[in-house]
NUTORTI-679968 format. One line per field, with one value per residue (C-alpha): residue number from 1; x, y, z. Coordinates in Angstrom, 3 decimals. Layout:
<atoms>
i = [NUM|...]
xx = [X|...]
yy = [Y|...]
zz = [Z|...]
</atoms>
This chain:
<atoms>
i = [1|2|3|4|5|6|7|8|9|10|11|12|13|14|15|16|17|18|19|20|21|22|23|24|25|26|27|28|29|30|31|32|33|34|35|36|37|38|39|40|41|42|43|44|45|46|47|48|49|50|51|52|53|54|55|56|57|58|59|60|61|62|63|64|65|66|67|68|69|70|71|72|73|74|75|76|77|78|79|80|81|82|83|84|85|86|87|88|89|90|91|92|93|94|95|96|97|98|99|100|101|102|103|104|105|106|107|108|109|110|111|112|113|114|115|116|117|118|119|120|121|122|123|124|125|126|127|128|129|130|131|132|133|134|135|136|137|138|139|140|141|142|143|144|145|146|147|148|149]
xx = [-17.050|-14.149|-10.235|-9.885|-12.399|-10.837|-7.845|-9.198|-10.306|-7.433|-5.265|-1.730|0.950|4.602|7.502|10.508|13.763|15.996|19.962|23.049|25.943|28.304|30.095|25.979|26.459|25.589|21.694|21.117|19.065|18.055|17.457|13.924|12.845|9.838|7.818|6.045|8.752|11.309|14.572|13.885|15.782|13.924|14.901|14.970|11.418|8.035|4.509|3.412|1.335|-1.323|-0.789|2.464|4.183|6.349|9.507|9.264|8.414|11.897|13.622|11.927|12.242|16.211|16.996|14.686|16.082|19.077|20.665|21.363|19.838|19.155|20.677|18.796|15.584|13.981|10.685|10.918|7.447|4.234|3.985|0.515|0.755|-1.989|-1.299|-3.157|-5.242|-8.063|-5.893|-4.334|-1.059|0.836|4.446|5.886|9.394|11.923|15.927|18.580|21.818|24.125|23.172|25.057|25.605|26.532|24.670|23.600|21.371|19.155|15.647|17.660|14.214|13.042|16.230|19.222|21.080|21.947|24.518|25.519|24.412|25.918|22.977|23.826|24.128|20.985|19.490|16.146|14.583|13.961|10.557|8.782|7.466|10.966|12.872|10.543|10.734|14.583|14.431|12.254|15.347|18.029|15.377|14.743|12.835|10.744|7.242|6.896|3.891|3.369|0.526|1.792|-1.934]
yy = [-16.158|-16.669|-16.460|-13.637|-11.271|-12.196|-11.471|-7.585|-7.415|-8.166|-5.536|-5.531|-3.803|-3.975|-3.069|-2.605|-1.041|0.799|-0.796|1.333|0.641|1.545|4.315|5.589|5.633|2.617|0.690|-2.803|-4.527|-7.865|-9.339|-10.642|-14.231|-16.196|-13.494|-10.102|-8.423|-11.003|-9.878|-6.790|-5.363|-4.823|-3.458|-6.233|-6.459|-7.924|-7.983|-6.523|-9.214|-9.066|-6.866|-6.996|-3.133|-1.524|-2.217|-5.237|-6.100|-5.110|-6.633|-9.680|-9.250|-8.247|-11.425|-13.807|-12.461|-10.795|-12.366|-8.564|-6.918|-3.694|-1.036|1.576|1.707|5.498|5.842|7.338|7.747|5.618|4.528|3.767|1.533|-0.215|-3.611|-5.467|-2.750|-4.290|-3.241|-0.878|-2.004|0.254|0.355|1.527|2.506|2.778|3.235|1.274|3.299|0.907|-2.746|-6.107|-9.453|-9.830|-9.966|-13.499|-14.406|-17.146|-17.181|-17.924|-18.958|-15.560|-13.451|-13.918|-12.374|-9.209|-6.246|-2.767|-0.020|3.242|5.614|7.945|5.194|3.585|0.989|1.577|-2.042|-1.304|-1.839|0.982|1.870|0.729|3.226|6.395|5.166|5.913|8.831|9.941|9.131|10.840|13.923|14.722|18.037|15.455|14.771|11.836|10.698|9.398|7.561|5.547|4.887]
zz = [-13.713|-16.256|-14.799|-17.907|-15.764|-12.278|-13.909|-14.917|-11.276|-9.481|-8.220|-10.654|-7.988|-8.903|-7.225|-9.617|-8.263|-9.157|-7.778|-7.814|-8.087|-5.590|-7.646|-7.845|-11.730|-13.027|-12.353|-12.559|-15.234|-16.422|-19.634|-19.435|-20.483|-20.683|-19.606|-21.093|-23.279|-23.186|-24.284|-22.830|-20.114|-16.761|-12.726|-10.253|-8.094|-8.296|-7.178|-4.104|-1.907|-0.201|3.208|2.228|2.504|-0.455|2.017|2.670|-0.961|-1.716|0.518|-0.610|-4.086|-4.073|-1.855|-3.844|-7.653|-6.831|-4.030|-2.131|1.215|1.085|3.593|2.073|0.454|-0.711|-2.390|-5.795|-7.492|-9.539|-12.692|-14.193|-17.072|-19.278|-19.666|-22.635|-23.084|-20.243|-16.854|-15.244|-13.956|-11.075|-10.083|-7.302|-8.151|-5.058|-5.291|-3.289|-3.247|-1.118|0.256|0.993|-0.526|-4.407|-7.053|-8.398|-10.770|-8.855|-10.828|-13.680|-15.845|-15.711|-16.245|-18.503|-16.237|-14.161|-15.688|-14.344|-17.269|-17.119|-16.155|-19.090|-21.754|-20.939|-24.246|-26.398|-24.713|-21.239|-20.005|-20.453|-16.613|-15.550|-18.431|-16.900|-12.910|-14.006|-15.651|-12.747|-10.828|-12.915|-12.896|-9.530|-9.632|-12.212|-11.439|-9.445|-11.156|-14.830|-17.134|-19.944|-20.878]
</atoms>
């Protein structure tokens, strides 16, 4: 079997999320490199591993990219993207309002680096599951469930 249909097979679970600041108007994004859509701005997060949960994900994620733990973690909604046009990839957006630690920039070969954008001044090149898991968030009577197929 070739790696390009064990690639359509496996399961494609991210976990992007959404970081406040402090002052709860501002999210965190990083300029993407070497990776899909580089230049693009994305939310810190990753994939979700096997048996791992969505929490614990996060936790993961934030400490590995962002340097931060968490001291509050809220589910927000899913994202269903199509990815090349041959899978289906799913995000699982969550929001941190307050955590500890401060923000670093430590897998420096995937990210530019981190900045705090003003929730209402938010640029065209965001990642496209990560732009709506936002508005989601700025919308909360929103649905909580979107297909960007």
């Amino acid at each position: 079997m070739s790696n390009s249909i064990d690639e359509q097979k496996r399961e494609h679970l991210g976990v992007p999320v959404i970081v406040l600041s402090p002052e709860g108007n501002n999210v965190l994004l990083g300029e993407r490199i070497n990776s899909y859509k580089s230049d693009w701005l994305g939310l810190p997060g990753g994939r979700l591993e096997l048996r791992e949960n969505l929490i614990d994900c996060v936790k993961r994620e934030l400490l590995e990219e962002v340097g931060i733990i968490p001291s509050t973690i809220e589910y927000l909604g899913v994202v269903r993207e199509l990815q090349n046009n041959s899978y289906n990839f799913i995000h699982f957006g969550l929001v941190v309002k307050s955590f500890t630690g401060q923000i670093q920039n430590i897998e420096s070969h995937k990210c530019k680096g981190w900045q705090w954008v003003p929730v209402d001044k938010l640029p065209y090149k965001i990642l496209p599951a990560h732009k709506i898991l936002i508005e989601m968030y700025l919308l909360p009577s929103s649905q909580k469930y979107k297909d960007l197929l």
